[in-house]
C-alpha positions, 0 to 999 in steps of 0.5 A: 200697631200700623197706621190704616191705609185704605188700600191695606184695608181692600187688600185685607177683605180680598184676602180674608175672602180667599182664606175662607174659600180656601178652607172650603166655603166657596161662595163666601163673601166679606164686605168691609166699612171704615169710617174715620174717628179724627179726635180719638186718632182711630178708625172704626172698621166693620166687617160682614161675613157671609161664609155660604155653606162649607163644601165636602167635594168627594170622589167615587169611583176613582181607582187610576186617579186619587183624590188628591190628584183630581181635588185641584180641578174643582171650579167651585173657589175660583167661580165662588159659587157651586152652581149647576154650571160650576158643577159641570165645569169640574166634572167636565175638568176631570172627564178631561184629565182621565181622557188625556190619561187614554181613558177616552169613554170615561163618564163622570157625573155630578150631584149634590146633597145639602145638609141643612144650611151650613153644609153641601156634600158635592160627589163626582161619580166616576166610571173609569172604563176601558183605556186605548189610544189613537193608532190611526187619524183619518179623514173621509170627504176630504176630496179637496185636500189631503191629509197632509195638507191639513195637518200642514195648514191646522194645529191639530190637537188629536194626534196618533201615538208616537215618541213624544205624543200619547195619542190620547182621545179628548172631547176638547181636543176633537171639538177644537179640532173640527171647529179648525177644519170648519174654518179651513174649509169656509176659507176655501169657500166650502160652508159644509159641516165637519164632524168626528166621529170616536173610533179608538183601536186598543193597543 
């Protein structure tokens, strides 16, 4: 026995919440009252659980990557929902992962199934498709600055294969990339979209 401490009590419900998404129920919730018996020397706790259906996230397709490695990136427990938006958030982590892999066309799509109310089946549908790397980074339109100049002013994220760099194309890292040249350019006082266009010569 230990005496009831208010903040223990908080702690508890947060971490009893955490277990149960642990174990696969994303979007549980568990609430938690206390009142205190003063005569009898105790304390009467209630608590609700709302465990929300249990989530089988599986994988097809994935012959480069295993299931273990790619189970990690769901979304779904840190969000505590298994939405439509945290749906595509885990198909857009694991596009990511694949693509740093070089696998640059590589499609993943999401759906679920509900097996009554206790259960919802998640599947991530891949098609790997072919791999390259970036043997060239090029600009056109570019007539105020060189390349040089903007590599020299950006961090760009794309890089070409090298010693240390695996030349991989990433949407996220394309899309950071043109946002950064958007900026660079609006400082120099050009309000002129930049786009990228994906062009990936095999090796």
């Amino acid at each position: 026995e230990q005496r009831f401490r208010p903040a223990a009590f908080e702690e508890t419900i947060d971490g009893l919440t955490d277990r149960l998404r642990a174990r696969g129920y994303p979007e549980a919730v568990v609430r938690g009252s206390f009142r205190a018996d003063v005569p009898a020397g105790a304390v009467d706790v209630d608590l609700i659980v709302e465990s929300g259906p249990q989530v089988e996230l599986v994988f097809n397709g994935n012959r480069v990557l295993s299931d273990e490695a790619l189970l990690p990136l769901a979304t779904f427990q840190k969000a505590g929902s298994i939405d439509a938006i945290e749906l595509e958030a885990t198909a857009q982590a694991v596009r990511k992962r694949y693509q740093e892999r070089g696998f640059y066309a590589v499609e993943v799509q999401p759906s679920t199934k509900v097996h009554g109310r206790r259960a919802t089946r998640v599947s991530m549908d891949i098609t790997e498709g072919p791999r390259g790397f970036l043997s060239e980074l090029s600009f056109t339109g570019n007539y105020h600055l060189s390349p040089g100049e903007i590599s020299r002013r950006i961090d760009l994220y794309l890089r070409t294969s090298g010693l240390l760099v695996s030349g991989a194309w990433v949407d996220e890292w394309a899309a950071h990339d043109a946002k950064e040249l958007v900026a660079l350019y609006a400082k120099l006082g050009f309000g002129a979209a930049v786009t990228f266009d994906r062009a990936l010569q095999l090796r």
